[in-house]
VEXMARRO-491451 format. One record per residue (C-alpha): y negated, x negated, z negated; chain; residue number from 1. Coordinates in steps of 0.02 Angstrom, whole numbers, plus 50000, padded with zeros to 5 digits. Example, Ala and Ser with C-alpha at 12.3 -4.5 7.8 and 13.67 -1.06 7.14 Angstrom:
rec Y->50225 | X->49385 | Z->49610 | unit->A | pos->1
rec Y->50053 | X->49316 | Z->49643 | unit->A | pos->2
***
This chain:
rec Y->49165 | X->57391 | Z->55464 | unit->A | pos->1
rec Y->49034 | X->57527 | Z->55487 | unit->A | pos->2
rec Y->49075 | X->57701 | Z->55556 | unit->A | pos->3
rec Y->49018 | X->57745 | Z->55739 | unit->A | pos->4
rec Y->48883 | X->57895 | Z->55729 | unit->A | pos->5
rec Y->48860 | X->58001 | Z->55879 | unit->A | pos->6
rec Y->48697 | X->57935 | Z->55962 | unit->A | pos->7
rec Y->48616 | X->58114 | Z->55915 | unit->A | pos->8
rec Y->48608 | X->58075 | Z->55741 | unit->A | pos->9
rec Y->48485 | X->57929 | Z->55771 | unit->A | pos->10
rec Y->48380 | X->58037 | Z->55869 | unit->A | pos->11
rec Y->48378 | X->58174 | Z->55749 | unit->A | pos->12
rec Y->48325 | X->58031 | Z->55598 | unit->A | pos->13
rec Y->48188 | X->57988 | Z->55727 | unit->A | pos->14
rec Y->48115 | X->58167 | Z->55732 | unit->A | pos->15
rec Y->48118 | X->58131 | Z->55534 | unit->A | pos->16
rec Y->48273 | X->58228 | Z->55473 | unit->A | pos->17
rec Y->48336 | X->58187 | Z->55298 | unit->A | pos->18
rec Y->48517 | X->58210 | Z->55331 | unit->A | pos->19
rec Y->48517 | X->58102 | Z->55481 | unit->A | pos->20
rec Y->48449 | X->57962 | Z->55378 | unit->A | pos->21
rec Y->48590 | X->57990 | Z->55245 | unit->A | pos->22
rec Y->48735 | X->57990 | Z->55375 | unit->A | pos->23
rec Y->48654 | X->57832 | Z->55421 | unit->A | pos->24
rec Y->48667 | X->57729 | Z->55284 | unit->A | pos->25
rec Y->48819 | X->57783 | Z->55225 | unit->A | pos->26
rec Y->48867 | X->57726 | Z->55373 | unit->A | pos->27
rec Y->48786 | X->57567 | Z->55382 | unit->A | pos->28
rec Y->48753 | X->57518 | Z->55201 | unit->A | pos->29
rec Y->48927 | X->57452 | Z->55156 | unit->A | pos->30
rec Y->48927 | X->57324 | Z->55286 | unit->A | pos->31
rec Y->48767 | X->57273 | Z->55276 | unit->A | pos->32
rec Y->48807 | X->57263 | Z->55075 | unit->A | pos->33
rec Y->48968 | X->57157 | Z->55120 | unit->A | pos->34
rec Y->48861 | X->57050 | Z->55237 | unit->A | pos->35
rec Y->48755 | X->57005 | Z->55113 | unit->A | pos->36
rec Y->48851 | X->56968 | Z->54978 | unit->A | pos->37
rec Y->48974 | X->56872 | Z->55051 | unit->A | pos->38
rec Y->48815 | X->56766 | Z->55143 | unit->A | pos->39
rec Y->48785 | X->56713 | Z->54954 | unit->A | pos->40
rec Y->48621 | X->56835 | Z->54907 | unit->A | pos->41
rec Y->48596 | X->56830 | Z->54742 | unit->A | pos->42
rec Y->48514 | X->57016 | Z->54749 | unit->A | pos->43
rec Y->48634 | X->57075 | Z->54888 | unit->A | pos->44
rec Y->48619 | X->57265 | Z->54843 | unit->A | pos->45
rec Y->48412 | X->57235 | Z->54822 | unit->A | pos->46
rec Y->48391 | X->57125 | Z->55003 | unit->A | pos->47
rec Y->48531 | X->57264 | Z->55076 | unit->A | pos->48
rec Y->48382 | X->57406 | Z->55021 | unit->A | pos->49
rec Y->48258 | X->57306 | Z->55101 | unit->A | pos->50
rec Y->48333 | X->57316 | Z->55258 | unit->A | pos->51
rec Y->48355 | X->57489 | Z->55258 | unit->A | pos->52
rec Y->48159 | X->57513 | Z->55210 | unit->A | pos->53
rec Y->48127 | X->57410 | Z->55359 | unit->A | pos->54
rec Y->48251 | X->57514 | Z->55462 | unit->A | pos->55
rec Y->48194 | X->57668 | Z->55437 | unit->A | pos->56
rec Y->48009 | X->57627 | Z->55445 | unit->A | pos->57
rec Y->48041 | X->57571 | Z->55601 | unit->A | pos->58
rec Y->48166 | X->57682 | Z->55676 | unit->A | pos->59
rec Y->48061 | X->57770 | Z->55799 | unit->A | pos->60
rec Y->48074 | X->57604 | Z->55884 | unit->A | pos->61
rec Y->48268 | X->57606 | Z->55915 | unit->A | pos->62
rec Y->48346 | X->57598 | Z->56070 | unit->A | pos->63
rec Y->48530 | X->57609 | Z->56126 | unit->A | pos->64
rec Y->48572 | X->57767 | Z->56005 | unit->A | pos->65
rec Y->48679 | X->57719 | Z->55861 | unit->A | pos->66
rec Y->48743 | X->57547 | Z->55937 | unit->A | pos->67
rec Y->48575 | X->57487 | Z->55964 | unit->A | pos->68
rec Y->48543 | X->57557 | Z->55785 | unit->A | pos->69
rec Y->48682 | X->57456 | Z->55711 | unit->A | pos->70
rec Y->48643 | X->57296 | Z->55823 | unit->A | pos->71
rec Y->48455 | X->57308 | Z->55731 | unit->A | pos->72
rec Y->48514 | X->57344 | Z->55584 | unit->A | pos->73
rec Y->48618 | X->57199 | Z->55565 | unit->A | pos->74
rec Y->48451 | X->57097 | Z->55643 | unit->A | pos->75
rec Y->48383 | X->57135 | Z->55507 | unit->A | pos->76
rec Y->48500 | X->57103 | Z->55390 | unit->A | pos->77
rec Y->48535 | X->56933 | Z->55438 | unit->A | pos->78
rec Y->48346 | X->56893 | Z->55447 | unit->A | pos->79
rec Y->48322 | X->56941 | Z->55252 | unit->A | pos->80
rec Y->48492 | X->56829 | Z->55254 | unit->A | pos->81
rec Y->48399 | X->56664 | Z->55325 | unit->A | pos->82
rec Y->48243 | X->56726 | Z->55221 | unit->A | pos->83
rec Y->48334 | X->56701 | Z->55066 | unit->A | pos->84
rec Y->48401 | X->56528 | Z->55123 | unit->A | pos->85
rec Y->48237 | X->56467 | Z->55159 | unit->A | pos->86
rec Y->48142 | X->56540 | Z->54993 | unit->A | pos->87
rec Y->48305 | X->56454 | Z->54900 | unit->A | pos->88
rec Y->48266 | X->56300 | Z->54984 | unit->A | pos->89
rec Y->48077 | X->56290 | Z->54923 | unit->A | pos->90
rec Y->48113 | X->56344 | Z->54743 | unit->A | pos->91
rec Y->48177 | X->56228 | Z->54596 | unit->A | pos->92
rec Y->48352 | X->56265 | Z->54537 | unit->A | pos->93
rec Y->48383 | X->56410 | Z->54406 | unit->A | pos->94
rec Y->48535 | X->56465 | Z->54299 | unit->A | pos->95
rec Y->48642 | X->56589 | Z->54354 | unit->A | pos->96
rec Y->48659 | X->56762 | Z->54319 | unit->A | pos->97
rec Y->48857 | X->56773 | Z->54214 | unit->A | pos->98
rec Y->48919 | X->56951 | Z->54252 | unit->A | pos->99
rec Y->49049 | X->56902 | Z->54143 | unit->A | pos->100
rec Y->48929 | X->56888 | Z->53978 | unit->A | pos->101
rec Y->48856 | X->57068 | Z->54049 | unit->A | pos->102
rec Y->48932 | X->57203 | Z->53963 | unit->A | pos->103
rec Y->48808 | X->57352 | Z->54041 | unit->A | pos->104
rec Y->48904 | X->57392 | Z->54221 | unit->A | pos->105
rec Y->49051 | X->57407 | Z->54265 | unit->A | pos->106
rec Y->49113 | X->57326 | Z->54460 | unit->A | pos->107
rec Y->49083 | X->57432 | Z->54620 | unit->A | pos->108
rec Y->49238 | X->57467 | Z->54713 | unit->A | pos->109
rec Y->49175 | X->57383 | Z->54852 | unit->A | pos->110
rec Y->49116 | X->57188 | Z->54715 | unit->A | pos->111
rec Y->49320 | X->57202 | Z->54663 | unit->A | pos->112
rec Y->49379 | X->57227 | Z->54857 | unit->A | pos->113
rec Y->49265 | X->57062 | Z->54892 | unit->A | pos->114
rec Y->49338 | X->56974 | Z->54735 | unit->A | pos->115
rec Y->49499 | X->57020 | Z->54783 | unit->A | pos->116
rec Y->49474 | X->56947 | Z->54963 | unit->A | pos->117
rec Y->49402 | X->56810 | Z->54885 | unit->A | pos->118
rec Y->49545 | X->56781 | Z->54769 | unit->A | pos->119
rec Y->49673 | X->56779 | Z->54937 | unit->A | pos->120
rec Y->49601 | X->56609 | Z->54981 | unit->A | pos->121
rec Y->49510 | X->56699 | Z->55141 | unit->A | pos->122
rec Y->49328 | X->56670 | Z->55081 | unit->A | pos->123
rec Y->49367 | X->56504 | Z->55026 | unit->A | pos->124
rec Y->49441 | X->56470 | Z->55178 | unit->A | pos->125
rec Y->49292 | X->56524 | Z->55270 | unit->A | pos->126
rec Y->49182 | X->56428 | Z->55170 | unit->A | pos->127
rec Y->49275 | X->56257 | Z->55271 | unit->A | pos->128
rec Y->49196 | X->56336 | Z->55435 | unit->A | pos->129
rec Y->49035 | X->56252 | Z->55492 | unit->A | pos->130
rec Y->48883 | X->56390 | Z->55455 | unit->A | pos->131
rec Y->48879 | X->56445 | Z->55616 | unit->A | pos->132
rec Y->49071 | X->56495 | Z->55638 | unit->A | pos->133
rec Y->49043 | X->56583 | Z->55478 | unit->A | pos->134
rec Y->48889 | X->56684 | Z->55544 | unit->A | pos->135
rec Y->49004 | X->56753 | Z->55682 | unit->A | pos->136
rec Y->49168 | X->56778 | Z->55612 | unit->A | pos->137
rec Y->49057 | X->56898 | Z->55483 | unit->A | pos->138
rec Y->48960 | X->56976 | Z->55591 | unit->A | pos->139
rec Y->49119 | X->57034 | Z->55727 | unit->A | pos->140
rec Y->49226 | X->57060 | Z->55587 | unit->A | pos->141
rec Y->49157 | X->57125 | Z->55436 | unit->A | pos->142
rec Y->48998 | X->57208 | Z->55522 | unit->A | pos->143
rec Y->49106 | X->57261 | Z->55673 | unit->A | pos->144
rec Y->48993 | X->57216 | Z->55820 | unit->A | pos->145
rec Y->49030 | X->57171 | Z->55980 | unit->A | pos->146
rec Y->49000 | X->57002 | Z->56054 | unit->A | pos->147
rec Y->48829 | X->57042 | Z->56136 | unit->A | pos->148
rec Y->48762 | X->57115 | Z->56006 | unit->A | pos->149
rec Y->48793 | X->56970 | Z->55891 | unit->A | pos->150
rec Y->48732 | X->56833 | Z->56024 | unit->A | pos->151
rec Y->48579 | X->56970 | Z->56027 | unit->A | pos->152
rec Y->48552 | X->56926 | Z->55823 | unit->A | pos->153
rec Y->48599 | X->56757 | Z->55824 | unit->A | pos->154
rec Y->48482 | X->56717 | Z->55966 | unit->A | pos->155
rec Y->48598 | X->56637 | Z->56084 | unit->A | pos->156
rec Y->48699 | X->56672 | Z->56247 | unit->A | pos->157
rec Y->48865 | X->56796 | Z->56234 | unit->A | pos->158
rec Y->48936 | X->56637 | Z->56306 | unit->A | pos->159
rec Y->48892 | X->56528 | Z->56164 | unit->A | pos->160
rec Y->48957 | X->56676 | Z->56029 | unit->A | pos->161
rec Y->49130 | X->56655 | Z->56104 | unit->A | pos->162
rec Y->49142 | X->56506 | Z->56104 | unit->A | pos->163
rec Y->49101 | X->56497 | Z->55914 | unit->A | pos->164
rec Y->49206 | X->56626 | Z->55861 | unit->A | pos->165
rec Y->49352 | X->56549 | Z->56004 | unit->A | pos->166
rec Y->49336 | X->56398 | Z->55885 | unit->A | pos->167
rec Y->49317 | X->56473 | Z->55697 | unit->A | pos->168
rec Y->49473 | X->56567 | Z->55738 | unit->A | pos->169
rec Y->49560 | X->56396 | Z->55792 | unit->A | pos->170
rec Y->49495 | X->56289 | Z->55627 | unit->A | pos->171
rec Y->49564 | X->56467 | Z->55518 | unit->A | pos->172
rec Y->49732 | X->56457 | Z->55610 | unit->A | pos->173
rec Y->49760 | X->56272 | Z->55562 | unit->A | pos->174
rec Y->49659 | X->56275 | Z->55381 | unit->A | pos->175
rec Y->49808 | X->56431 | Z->55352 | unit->A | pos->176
rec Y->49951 | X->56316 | Z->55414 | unit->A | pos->177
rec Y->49900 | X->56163 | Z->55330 | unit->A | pos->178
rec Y->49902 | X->56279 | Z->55199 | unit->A | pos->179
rec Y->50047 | X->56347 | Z->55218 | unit->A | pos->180
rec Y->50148 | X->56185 | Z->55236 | unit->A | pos->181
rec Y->50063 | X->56137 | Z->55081 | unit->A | pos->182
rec Y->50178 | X->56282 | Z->54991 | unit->A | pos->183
***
């Protein structure tokens, strides 16, 4: 979840100062980052630099101080997001990158926190929620953003976005006790 800014920041990155731009990705990038990657990108850090090249080239057009910042921030994200779904769609198959066989790097904090999480069960339990359920669960939980401004990304009523996340939190609740009774 991404740190609240005051609203002063964003207008201070808009008159072009350097720090403001700094405070803003640090306190954007690492849920945009864990957006991304656990949306599938293959190039989650390079697609989570694209949309802040897109954000700040176009931050003189924010509204809504640092909420509406966030709120088209996370637009963006999730339209490099459906980007990459549609390129993968249109091109053939290739083999996988095998961190394992990649002795160069060494984690992130943040890639053994996912694996972790991933290693719980949660993201494979999440991965049994339809596409859409998914969509929302990330973006209120691990983005942090209210209903309205995920309907606002998602393109659909505030209505609707309950209603989703209302039933991905039902389908989680019995996927965990069928789960549990399994033990």
């Amino acid at each position: 979840m991404s740190s609240a800014l005051p609203d002063d920041v964003v207008a201070a990155a808009q008159s072009g100062d350097a720090a403001a731009f700094s405070r803003i990705y640090a306190a954007l990038a690492p849920g945009v980052n864990g957006y991304l990657k656990v949306r599938g990108l293959e190039d989650h850090e390079g697609a989570a630099q694209e949309v802040f090249l897109t954000v700040f080239s176009r931050i003189g057009s924010v509204h809504g101080g640092f909420q509406g910042l966030r709120t088209f921030t996370f637009s963006v994200a999730h339209a490099r997001y459906v980007d990459d779904v549609r390129r993968r769609a249109r091109q053939p198959q290739v083999s996988g990158y095998d961190p394992d066989t990649d002795v160069r790097a060494v984690d992130s904090a943040e890639t053994a926190a996912l694996e972790a999480l991933d290693a719980t069960g949660i993201g494979q339990q999440l991965k049994q929620l339809k596409p859409e359920q998914q969509e929302v669960l990330l973006l209120r939980v691990v983005a942090g953003l209210s209903l309205e401004q995920v309907a606002e990304i998602m393109g659909r009523s505030t209505g609707s976005i309950k209603q989703l996340q209302r039933r991905a939190l039902l389908k989680l609740k019995s996927i965990v006790e069928r789960e549990e009774a399994l033990v």
